[in-house]
N, C-alpha and C positions, 0 to 999 in steps of 0.2 A: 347561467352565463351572465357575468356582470358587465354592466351598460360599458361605464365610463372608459375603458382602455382601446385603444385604437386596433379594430380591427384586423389590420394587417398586422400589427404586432403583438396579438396576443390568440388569436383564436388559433387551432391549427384542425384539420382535417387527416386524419388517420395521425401519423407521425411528423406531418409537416404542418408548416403555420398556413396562413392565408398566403401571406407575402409569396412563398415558394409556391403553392401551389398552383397559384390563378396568376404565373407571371407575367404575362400579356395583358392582362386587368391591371393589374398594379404600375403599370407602364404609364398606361394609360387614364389612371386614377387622375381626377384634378386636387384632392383633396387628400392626401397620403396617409391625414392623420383622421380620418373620418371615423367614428364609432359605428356601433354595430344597430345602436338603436336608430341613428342616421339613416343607418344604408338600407332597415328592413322598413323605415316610413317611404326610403326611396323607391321601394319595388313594389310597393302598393301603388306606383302611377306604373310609368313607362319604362321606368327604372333607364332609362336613357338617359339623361339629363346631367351627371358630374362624369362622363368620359372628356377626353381630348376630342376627338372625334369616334362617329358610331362605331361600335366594336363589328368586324366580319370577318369570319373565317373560321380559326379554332379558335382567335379569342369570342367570336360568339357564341361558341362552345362553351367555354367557360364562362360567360355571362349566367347561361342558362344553367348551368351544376353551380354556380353561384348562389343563383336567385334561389334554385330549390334548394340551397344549404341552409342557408341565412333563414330562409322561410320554416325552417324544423325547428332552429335553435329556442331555446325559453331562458328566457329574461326573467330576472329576479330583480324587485322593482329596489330599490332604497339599499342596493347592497355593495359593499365597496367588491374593488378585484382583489384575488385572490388568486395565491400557487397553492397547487393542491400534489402530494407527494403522495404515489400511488402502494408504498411499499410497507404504510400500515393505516389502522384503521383510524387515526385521527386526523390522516391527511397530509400533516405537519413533517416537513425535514430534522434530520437527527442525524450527527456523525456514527452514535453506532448503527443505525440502519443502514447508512451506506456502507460504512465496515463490515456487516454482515455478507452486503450485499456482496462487497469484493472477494470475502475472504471464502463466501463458499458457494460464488458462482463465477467468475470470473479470474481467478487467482487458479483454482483446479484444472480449470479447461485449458486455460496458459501456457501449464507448465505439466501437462499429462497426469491429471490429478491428483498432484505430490500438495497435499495441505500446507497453509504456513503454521510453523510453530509460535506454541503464545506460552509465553510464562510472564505475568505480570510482575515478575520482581524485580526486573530490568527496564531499561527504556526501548520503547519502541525501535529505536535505531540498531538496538542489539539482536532483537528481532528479526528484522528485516537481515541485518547482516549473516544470522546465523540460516535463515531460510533461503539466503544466496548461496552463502556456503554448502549447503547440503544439495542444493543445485548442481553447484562446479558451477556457479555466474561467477565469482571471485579471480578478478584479472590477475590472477596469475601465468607467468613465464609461456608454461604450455597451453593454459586456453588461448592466451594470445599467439601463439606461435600457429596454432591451430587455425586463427582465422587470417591466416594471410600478414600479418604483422608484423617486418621485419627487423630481427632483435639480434644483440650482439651474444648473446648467449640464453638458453634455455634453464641452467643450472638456476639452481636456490642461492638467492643473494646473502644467504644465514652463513649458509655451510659451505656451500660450492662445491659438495658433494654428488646431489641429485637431480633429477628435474626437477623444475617448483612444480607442482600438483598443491590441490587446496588440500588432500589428504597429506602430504610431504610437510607442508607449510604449517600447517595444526597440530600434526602428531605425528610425524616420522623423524622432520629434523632437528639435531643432537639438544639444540636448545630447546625446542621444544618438548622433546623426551626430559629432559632435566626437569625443567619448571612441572610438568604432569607427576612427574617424583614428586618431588616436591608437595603439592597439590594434592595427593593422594597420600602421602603421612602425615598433613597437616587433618587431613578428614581420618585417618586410622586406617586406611586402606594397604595392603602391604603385598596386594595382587601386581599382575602386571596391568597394564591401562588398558581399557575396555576399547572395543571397537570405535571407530569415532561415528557410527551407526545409535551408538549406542547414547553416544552423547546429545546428541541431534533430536535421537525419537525419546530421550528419559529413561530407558530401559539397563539401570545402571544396576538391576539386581538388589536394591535397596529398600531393607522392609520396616524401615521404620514410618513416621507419620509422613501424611502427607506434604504438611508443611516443613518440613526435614528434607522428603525427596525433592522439593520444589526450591529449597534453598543450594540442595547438591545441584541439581541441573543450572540454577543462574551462574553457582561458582564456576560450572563448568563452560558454559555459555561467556562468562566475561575472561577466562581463561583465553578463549579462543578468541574472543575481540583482543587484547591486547596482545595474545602473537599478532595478529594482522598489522597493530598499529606499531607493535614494536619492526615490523616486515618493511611496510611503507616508508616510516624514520629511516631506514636503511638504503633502501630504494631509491628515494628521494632529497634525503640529507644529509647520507651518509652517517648516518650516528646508528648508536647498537648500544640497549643496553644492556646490562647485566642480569645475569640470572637470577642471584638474590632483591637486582632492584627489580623486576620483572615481576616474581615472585611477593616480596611487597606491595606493588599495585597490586596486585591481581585480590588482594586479601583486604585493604582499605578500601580499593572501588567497590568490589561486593558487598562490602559490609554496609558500606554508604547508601548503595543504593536498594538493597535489601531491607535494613529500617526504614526506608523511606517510601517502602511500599505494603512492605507485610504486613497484615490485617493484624496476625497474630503478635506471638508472644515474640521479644526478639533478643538472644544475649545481652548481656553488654560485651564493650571491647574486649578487654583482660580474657574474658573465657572464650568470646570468636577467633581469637589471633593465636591461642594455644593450644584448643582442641574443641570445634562448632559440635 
């Protein structure tokens, strides 16, 4: 335990600091900012002497689970303070540590242990988005209709055929079947479109490499982010575009962000835009 940082602000006692736990002490502290090597020379006398006035009652309760705290602790003589991060063994904080942490303990327990998907050939935000999606968290029409939200219509802003559903909105409506045409002759595919299960968990029946099936899933995956974004345009600014320009992003953004992350080997343009 190191000397210099003020004991109410640094030590804690099971999950709580000093400050929370002994808060009748801390009231009563004269010296708020007192160290720890202070307070255990102080309980070598009467330990009386920096209150407001004597502690009685349950704060002399907590004087005394105090003193015996303070009096266990061990001091390390010459050595600065220190955060000590419990969740490996050098101690030391890491964003992917804590990313671990979220993604396969807290994230599971969340959401009824449905894992989030990870394909590092996209950005993180496509991620998340696509792990909303496969939720049904995607404000669409009917989720919101669902929670009490009153709206002028349920129908799909695209088509105004349907309910909007995040399954309607990705892969049922008219635009959206077009551009997945599309999409699927531009890869040689000449099936109908695969579940959108199918999309979500990679499980697209594709046996080539795995840097291959990992580039299908991002096209698929940024596929589904710009219907969203092309959803929202709509929604919110009235504008819509086009299926060949839709169709176009959808083949420039992957490509972009695909070289920009895969390890491996990656086309050039001329042969991604004609046949990946």
């Amino acid at each position: 335990m190191a000397v210099e940082r003020g004991m109410y602000k640094g030590v804690e006692v099971g999950n709580a600091s000093f400050k929370d736990r002994f808060k009748r002490l801390y009231r009563l502290e004269i010296d708020k900012d007192i160290n720890i090597s202070n307070k255990i020379e102080e309980f070598k006398g009467d330990g009386l002497s920096n209150w407001a006035y004597p502690p009685m009652g349950r704060t002399n309760s907590e004087l005394i689970e105090l003193r015996d705290t303070v009096r266990n602790l061990q001091l390390v003589e010459d050595k600065k303070d220190c955060w000590n991060w419990n969740l490996n063994s050098k101690g030391t904080y890491t964003v992917k540590d804590c990313s671990v942490l979220v993604d396969k303990v807290i994230l599971p327990r969340a959401v009824n242990s449905i894992e989030s998907l990870r394909n590092g050939l996209v950005p993180k935000k496509v991620e998340v988005f696509i792990w909303r999606a496969r939720l049904g968290r995607l404000p669409v029409r009917f989720e919101l209709d669902k929670r009490g939200i009153d709206l002028n219509s349920v129908r799909c802003p695209i088509c105004d055929g349907n309910i909007e559903t995040v399954e309607h909105i990705l892969f049922s409506c008219q635009m959206a079947k077009d551009i997945w045409a599309k999409v699927l002759k531009w890869w040689g595919y000449n099936s109908a479109l695969f579940g959108y299960e199918d999309i979500f968990n990679g499980t697209f029946g594709y046996v080539a490499h795995d840097h291959k099936r990992n580039q299908w899933q991002a096209v698929c995956w940024v596929v589904c982010y710009i219907l969203w974004k092309n959803r929202n345009a709509k929604v919110f600014k009235n504008k819509l575009e086009t299926v060949p320009s839709l169709f176009n992003e959808v083949q420039v953004l992957s490509y972009d962000w695909i070289s920009r992350h895969c390890k491996g080997h990656i086309m050039d343009w001329l042969q991604w835009f004609s046949h990946p």
